[in-house]
N, C-alpha and C positions, 0 to 999 in steps of 0.2 A: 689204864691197861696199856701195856707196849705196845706201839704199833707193828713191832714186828708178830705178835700174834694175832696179829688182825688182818683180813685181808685187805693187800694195797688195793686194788681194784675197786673193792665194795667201800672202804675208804675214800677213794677218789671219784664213787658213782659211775663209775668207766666198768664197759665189758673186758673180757680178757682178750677180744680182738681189737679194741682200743687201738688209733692213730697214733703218734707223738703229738697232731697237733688234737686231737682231741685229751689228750691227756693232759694239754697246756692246758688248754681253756677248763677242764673239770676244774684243775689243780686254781688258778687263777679265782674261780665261783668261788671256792672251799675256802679259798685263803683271806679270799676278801669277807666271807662271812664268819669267818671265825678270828679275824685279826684281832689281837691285845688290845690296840689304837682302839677298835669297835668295841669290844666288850672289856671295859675298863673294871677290875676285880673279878672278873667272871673266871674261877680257875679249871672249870670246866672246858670252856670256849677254849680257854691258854693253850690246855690238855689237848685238843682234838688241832685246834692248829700247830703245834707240833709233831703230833702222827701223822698229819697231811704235808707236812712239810716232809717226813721222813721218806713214806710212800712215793712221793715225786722226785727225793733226790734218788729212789729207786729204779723207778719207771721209766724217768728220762734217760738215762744211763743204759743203750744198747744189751751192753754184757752184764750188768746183776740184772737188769731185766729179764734176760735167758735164762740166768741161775736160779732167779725168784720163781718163773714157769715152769724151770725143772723142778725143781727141789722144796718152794713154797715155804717156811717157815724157816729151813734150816740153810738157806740157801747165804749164811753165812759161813757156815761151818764148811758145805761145798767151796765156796772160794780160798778158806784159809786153806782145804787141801789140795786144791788147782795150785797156789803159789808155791805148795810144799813139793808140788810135783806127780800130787797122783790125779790121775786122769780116771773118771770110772769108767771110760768103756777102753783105754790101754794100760792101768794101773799105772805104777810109779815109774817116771822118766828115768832113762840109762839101760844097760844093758850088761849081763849076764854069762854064765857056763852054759847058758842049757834051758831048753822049758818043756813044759809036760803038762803032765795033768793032775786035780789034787781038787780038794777043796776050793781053794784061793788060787788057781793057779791059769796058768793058762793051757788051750787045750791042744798048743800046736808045738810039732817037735817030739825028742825024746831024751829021757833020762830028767825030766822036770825034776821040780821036788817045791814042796810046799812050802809056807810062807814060815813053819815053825823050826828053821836052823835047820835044814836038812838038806842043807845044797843051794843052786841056784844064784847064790850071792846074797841070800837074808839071813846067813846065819847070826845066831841070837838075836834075831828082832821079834819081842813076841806080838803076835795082833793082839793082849790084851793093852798094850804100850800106845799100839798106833791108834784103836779104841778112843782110849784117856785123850790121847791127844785132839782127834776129831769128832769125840762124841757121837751120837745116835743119825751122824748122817752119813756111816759108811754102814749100816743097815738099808740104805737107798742101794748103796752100790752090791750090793750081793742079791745074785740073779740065779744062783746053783751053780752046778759042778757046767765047765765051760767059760765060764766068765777069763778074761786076759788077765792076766796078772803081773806086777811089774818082773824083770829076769834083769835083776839088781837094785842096787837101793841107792839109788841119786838123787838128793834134793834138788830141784831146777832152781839157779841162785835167784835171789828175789834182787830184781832191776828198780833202782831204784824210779820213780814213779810220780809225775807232776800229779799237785791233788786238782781232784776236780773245781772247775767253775763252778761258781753257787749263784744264781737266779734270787731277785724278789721282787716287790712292786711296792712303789711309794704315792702315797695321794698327796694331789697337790691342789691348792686353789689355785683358778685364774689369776689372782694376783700374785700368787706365791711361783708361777711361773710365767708370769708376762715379766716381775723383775729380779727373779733369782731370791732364792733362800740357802739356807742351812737345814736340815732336818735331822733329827736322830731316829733312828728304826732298830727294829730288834730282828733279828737271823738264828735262824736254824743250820747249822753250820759241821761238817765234820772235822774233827780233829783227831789226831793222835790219841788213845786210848792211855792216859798216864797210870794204867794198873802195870803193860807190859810196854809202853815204850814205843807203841806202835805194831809192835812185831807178831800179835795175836794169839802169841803162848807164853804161858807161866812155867818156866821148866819144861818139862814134859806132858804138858797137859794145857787146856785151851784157856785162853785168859776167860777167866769167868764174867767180869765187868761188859767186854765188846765180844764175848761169845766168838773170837777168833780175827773177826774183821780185822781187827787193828785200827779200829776208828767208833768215836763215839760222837752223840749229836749231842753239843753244846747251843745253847743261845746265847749270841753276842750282838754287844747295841755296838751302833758304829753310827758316825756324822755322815753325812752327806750331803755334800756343798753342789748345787742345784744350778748350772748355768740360766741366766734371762734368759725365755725365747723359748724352751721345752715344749713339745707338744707332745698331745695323748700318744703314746705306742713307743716313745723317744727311750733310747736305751741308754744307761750311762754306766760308762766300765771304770772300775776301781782297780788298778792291775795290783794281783800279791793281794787281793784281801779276800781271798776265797779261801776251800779247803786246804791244808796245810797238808806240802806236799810230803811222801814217807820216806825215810831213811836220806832225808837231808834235801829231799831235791822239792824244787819253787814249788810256794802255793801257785793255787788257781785264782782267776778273778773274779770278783762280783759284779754281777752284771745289774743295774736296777733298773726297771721296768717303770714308767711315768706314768701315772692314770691321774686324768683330769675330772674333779668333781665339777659337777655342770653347773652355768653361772646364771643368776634371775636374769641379765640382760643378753649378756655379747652368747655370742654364737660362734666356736671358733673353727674355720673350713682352709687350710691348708694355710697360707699366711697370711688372710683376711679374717677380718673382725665380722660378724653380721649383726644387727641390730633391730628391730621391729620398732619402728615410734609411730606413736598412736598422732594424728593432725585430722581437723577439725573440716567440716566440708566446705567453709568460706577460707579456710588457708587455703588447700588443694584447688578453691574454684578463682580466685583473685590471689594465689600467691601471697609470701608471709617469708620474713626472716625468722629462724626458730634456733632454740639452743639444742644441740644432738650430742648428749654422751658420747663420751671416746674414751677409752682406757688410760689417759691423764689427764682425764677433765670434760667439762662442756666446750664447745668448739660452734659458734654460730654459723648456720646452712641456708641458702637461700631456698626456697620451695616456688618452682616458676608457676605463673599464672596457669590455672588450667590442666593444672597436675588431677590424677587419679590415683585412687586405695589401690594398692598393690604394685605401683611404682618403684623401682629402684632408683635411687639416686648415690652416688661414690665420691666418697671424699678422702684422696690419694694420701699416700705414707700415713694413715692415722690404725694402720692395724697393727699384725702381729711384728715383734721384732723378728728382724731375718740376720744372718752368721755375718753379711760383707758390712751389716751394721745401718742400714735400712731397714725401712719396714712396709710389709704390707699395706693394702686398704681398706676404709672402713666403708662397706652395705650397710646403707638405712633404706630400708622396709616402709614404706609411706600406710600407712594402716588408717582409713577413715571411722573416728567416733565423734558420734551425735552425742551430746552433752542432752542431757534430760531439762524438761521446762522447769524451773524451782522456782521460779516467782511472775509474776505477772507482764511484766514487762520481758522477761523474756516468751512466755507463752504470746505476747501481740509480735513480739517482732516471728515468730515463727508464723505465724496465722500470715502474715505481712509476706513472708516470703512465697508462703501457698499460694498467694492471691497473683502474685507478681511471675511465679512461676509454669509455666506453659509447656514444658518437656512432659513427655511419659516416659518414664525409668522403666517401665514393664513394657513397651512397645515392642522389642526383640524376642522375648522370653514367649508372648501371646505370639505370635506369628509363629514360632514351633512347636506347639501345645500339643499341637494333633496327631496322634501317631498314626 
């Protein structure tokens, strides 16, 4: 089903008093739950993240936003006749002989005359012409005897019009953004409406294909080459590969959004790496060289005598890459595990240690027991 018969709102799980940034982030859930890349053959899923895409390229957008609130399904056909020049609460731009009062008219002044060739400056325009041309959404604009009407017939010339910037998000592994990739993705994009040209009428009547807009939602795959070094929230603009602009003037750009899938090790916090390594309680209590992951390899760390579980210890330039071509550092997390008794010889040397050792680890904890 189109999404334009469906409400954007209830679509995007958003109220109609909806933020813009609450309507990122709906749009962002939606998008990431229905993406192609996720549900490979599902033409379902395809289906519904391209109405979510459509609904956002709606919502984010100020003014069809206002149009879609006024006018709600038709609030295409509203825009194709804002461009043409009629206003509904001043009717059609320019000006006239004379205004009055009538059906369609307005009700201020005298010697009006109505919208059917009778004066005014509409002679021979009939409303069933103007009708044809904006369909059932100048049944919105008719409020009874009173309403403005235009007092002459000027089309406001349509300016020509940079297209909108087009928004989307790419997932990316840690590796796939610690050293740069390629990717391909698929966009929800508007274009030119090749039924009319862009222009949203067929003759004298509304292009049936874009219902007027003058723009239709095409998906188009496009590469996108991934600088090393991107982090989560990292924006990357493509200039000229957005909506294509109308009656000749520049697209818009594409903006892509970077979202990092979380990785079993590194942890990544602004341009450090963090790490968690599990060490043994005779490393931590007598110190040990140990080998510690790093994002190009294992890298050997000293561990000083007398270390404890929850220690941090830092080992410089081994994090994320930074722009002057440096790199952050790497946090390893010292995490104490007790290896289990598996054989005999380790169960005496444990027994061995109990007999040898004289501390109480619970001595602090008993001394604040009482409340």
């Amino acid at each position: 089903m189109p999404a334009a018969t469906q409400d954007y709102y209830e679509l995007l799980g958003v109220s109609r008093s909806a933020t813009p940034d609450d309507i990122k982030r709906a749009y962002r859930k939606q998008a990431i739950k229905h993406h192609p890349d996720r549900n490979k053959g599902n033409k379902q899923a395809e289906a519904r993240f391209k109405q979510v895409n459509e609904a956002y390229q709606i919502l984010s957008d100020p003014k069809r936003r206002s149009l879609y609130d006024k006018y709600g399904a038709d609030w295409k056909q509203a825009e194709a006749a804002e461009k043409a020049g009629f206003n509904p609460d001043q009717g059609w731009s320019g000006a006239g002989a004379g205004a009055g009062r009538g059906p369609y008219t307005s009700g201020q002044g005298a010697g009006a005359r109505d919208w059917h060739g009778h004066g005014g400056g509409m002679e021979g325009v009939d409303l069933g012409d103007l009708e044809s041309m904006f369909g059932g959404v100048f049944d919105r604009f008719r409020t009874g005897e009173g309403n403005e009407a235009g007092r002459g017939r000027r089309r406001a010339a349509e300016r020509p019009e940079r297209g909108q910037d087009v928004q989307g998000e790419i997932w990316l592994t840690m590796s796939e953004a610690y050293h740069g990739t390629r990717k391909d993705i698929s966009l929800q994009v508007q274009e030119p409406c090749p039924e009319c040209g862009g222009t949203g009428r067929k003759g004298r009547r509304v292009c049936p294909t874009c219902q007027g807009a003058g723009a239709v939602i095409r998906t188009r795959k496009i590469t996108v080459k991934v600088p090393a070094g991107v982090r989560e929230g990292s924006k990357i603009r493509l200039a000229g590969q957005g909506s294509p602009g109308m009656a000749g003037s520049p697209a818009g750009d594409l903006f892509i959004m970077v979202r990092l899938q979380p990785h079993p090790v590194f942890t990544l916090k602004g341009d450090d790496l963090h790490v968690n390594l599990p060490v043994t309680p005779w490393e931590l209590a007598l110190g040990a060289k140990v080998d510690v992951p790093t994002a190009t390899g294992l890298v050997e760390m000293t561990i000083p005598a007398g270390s404890k579980t929850g220690q941090t210890l830092r080992l410089r330039g081994q994090g994320w890459p930074m722009r002057e071509g440096s790199r952050g550092d790497l946090y390893v997390h010292l995490t104490a595990t007790v290896p289990p008794a598996t054989n005999e010889a380790q169960r005496r040397a444990y027994e061995e240690l109990a007999r040898a050792s004289d501390v109480d680890v619970r001595q602090e904890i008993k001394a604040q027991a009482l409340l």
